[in-house]
N, C-alpha and C positions, 0 to 999 in steps of 0.2 A: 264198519259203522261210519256213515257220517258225519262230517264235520259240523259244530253248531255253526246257527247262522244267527250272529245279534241282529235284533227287531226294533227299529225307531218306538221308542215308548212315548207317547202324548200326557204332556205336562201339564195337561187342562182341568180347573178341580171333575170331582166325579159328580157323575147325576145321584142327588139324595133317590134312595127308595125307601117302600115300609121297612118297620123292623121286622127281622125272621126270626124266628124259633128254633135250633139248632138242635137236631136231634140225631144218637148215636144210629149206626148204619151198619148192616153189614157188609162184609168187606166186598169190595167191589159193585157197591151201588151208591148212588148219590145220594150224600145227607138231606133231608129235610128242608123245609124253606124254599125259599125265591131265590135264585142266582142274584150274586149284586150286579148291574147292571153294567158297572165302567167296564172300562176294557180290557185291566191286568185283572181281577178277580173275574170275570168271565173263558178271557181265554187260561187260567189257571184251572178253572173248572175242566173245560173242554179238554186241559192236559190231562188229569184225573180220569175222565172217561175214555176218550184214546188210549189209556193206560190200561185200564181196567179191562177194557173190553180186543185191542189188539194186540199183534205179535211182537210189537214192538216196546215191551215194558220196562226199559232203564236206553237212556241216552248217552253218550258223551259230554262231559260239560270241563271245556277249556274255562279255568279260572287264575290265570296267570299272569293276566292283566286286568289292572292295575293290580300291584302286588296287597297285599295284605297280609294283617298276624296270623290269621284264624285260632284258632282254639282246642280242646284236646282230641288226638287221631290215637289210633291204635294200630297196632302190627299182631294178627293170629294170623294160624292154621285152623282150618277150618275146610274139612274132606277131602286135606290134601292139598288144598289150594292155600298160599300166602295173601290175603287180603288186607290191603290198609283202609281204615274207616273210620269220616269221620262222625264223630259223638255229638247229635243235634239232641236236647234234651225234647219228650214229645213226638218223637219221629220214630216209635220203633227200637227204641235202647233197652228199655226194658224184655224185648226180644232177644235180642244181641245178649244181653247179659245171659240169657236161659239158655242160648245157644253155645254157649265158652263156659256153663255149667258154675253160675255163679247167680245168687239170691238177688231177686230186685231191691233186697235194701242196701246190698252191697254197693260204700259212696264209690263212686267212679276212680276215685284217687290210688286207691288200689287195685281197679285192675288194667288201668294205664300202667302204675309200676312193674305189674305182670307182665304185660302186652305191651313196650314202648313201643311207639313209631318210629320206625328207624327208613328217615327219607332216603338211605343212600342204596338200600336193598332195592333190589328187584321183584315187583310185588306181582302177580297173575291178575291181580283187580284193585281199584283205588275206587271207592264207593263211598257215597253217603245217599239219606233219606230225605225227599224232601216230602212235604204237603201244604194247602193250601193255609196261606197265615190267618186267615179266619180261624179255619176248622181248627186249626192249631190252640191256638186263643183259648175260644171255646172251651176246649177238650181241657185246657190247665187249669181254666176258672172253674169246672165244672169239678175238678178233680180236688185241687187242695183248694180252695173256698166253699162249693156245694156240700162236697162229700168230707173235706177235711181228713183227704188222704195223708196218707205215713209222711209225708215231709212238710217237718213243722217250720221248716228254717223261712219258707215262703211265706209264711201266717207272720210269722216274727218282724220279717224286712217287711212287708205292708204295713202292720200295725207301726211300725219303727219311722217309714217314710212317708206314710200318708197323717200319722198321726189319729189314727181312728178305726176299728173296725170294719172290714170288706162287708161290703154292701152291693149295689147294682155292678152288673159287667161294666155298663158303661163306666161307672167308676174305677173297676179294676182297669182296662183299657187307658185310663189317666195315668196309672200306677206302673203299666207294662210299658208304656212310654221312655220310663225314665231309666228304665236299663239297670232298677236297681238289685232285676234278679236274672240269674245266667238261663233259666225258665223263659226268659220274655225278651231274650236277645232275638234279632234276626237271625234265620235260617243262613244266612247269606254270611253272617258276620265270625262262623263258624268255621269256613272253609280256608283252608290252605292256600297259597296263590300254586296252585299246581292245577295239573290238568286230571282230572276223573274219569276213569273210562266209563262209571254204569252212575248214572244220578237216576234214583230209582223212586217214581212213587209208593207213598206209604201204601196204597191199596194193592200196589203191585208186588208185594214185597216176596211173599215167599217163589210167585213166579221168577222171578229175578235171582232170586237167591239159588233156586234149582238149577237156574243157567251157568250159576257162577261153582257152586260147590259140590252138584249133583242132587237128586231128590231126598239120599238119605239123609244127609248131613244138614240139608232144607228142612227137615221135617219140624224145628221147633219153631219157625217161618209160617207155619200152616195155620196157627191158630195167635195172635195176635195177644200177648199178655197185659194185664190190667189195661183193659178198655172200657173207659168209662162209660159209667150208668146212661139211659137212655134221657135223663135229665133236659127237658126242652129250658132253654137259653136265650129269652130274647134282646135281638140284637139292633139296637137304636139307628138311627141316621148319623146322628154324632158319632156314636163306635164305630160304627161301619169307615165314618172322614177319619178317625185316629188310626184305626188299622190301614186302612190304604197312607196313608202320610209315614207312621211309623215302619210299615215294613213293605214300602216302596221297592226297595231292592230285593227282596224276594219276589217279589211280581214280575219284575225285568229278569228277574234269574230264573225263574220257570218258563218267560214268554221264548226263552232265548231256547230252552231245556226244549219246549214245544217246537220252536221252530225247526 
């Protein structure tokens, strides 16, 4: 597989568009709405559907420079194959848990002490899941604000940090700014300073997964677990400037994933 190749990213603000409406998809088709016009959420798009649609559905993604902490990886088996993976909340973990035979309420804390990461093994594949930090967004406001899904802890730190009830995305998007929930971190700020052999989009996930561990062990990959409601979402000029400003670096790290 090819080497990535980083892409000059343009520091220029974005062109405002209207607000879009965000609505659930199925997998391997493009959400709803207007593509945002600038240049990292467009061609973020364009990785999605190259994804979706060709043979080529997980990348290489050297992240070794500049170093970083990143955040919790895990070490399974998984059809035979040793995979290290890392844990993006939003990205497909709640797959990953169903696939290692463990309940999505299950905190993560435990089955990291199950599964440590142990850097110094020789792993068959070093994976994580990216998707686009809109749709990402979206999908979380939609999920524990809309629906007031199973994790109250994000109901708590809003009410706690914004001082008031969640109300408009655009206002959650104020809220996911401030990093005060591991939910609203960058994709980016998760990763290891190591090198990934497969950075896989979410859409593309159980194709990837078939590559890496075979189709049987793929098979909990095939249908995508708690995928939020089809819940339309609309998404302001303002969110739309907070999301590109806050999670900048996801943008560069897909342009780079695409390139």
């Amino acid at each position: 597989m090819s080497r990535i190749r980083s892409s000059p990213v343009s520091t220029s603000a974005p062109t405002p568009t209207p607000a879009t409406a965000w609505r659930s998809s199925p997998a391997g088709t493009d959400p709803g709405g207007q593509p945002p016009s600038a240049a990292g959420p467009s061609r973020c798009r364009r990785a999605i559907a190259s994804a979706a649609a060709g043979p080529h559905i997980a990348a290489m993604y050297d992240n070794r420079f500049p170093p970083r902490i990143g955040r919790t990886h895990l070490s399974f088996r998984l059809g035979g194959r040793l995979i290290a993976y890392a844990y993006i909340r939003k990205n497909g973990c709640s797959t990953f848990k169903a696939a290692l035979g463990y309940d999505d309420a299950t905190h993560i804390a435990e089955i990291a002490r199950a599964h440590p990461w142990r850097p110094w093994r020789r792993h068959d594949a070093t994976i994580f899941v990216w998707r686009d930090p809109e749709e990402r967004l979206v999908s979380l406001y939609r999920n524990k604000i809309l629906d007031r899904d199973t994790n109250t802890d994000l109901l708590a730190t809003y009410r706690r940090t914004m001082g008031e009830e969640p109300g408009s995305f655009e206002r959650f998007c104020e809220f996911a700014r401030l990093n005060a929930d591991p939910h609203c971190r960058p994709q980016a700020d998760h990763l290891m300073p190591i090198r990934y052999s497969h950075a896989i989009p979410l859409r593309g996930l159980h194709r990837a997964m078939a590559g890496i561990v075979g189709e049987a062990a793929a098979e909990p990959f095939r249908h995508r677990h708690r995928q939020s409601a089809p819940t339309p979402v609309a998404v302001s000029d303002r969110a739309r400037t907070i999301i590109r400003a806050h999670y900048a670096r996801d943008y560069r790290m897909i342009e780079r994933i695409e390139g």
